[in-house]
C-alpha positions as CSV (number, residue, x, y, z in Angstrom):
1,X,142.3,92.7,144.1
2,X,141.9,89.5,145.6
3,X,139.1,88.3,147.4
4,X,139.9,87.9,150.4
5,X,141.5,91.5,150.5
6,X,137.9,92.8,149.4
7,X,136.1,91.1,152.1
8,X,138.1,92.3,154.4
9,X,138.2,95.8,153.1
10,X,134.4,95.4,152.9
11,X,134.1,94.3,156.6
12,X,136.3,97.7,157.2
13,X,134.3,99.7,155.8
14,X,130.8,98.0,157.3
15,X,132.8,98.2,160.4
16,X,133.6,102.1,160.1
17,X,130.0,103.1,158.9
18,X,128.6,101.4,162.2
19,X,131.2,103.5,164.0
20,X,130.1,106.8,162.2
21,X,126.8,105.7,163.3
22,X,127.5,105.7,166.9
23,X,129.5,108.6,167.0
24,X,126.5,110.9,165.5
25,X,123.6,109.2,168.1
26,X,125.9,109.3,171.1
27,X,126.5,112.7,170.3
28,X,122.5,113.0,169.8
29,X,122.4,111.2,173.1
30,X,120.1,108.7,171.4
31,X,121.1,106.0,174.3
32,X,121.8,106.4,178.1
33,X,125.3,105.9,178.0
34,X,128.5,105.2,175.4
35,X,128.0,101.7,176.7
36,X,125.1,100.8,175.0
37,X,125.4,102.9,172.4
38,X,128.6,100.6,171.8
39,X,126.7,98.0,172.1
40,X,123.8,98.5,169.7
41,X,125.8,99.3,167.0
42,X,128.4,96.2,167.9
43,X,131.4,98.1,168.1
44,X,134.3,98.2,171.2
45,X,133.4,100.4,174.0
46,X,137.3,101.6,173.9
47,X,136.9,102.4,170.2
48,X,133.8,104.9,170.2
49,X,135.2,106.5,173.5
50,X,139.0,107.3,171.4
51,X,136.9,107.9,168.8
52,X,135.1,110.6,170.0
53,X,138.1,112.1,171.9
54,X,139.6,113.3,168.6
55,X,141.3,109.5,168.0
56,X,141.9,108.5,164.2
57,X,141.3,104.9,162.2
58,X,144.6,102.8,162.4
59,X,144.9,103.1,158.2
60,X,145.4,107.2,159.3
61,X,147.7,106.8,162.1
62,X,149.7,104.5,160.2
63,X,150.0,106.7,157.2
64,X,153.0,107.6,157.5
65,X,154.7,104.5,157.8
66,X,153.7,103.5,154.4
67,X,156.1,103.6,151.9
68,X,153.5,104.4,149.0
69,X,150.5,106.8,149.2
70,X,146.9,105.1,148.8
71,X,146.8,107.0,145.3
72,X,150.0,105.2,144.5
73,X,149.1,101.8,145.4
74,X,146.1,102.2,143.4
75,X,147.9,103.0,140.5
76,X,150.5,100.2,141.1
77,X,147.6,98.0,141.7
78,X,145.8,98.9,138.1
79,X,149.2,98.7,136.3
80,X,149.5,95.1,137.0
81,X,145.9,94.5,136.3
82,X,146.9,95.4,132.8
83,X,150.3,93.9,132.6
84,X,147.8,90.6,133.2
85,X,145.9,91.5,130.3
């Protein structure tokens, strides 16, 4: 994988561990409101509120549309790793 494809799969997945974060302390009620519990863990407002309405990451609402599964591209992905070889 390239590297600019792994930072920014890295800053997803930094990104969606600070959102899992937020989700389990504003459902602790560890902050006043959803506002600043957005804002202490520097995510969008918007996002934590769909979030915890039952909304889904884009990668799972997109699914569908993808012509290969995530397995797949993996697979795909290693195979030309080795072709390189």
């Amino acid at each position: 994988m390239g590297k600019i494809k792994q930072r920014t799969l890295q800053k997803q997945q930094e990104k969606e561990a600070r959102l899992q974060k937020a989700i389990k302390a504003a459902k602790a009620g560890d902050f006043p409101s959803l506002r600043r519990t957005a804002e202490a863990y520097d995510i969008p407002l918007t996002t934590l509120r769909r979030r915890l309405a039952g909304g889904t990451t884009r990668i799972k609402a997109h699914a569908y549309q993808q012509l290969l599964t995530t397995a797949e591209e993996k697979a795909v992905v290693r195979w030309i790793y080795q072709l390189e070889e």
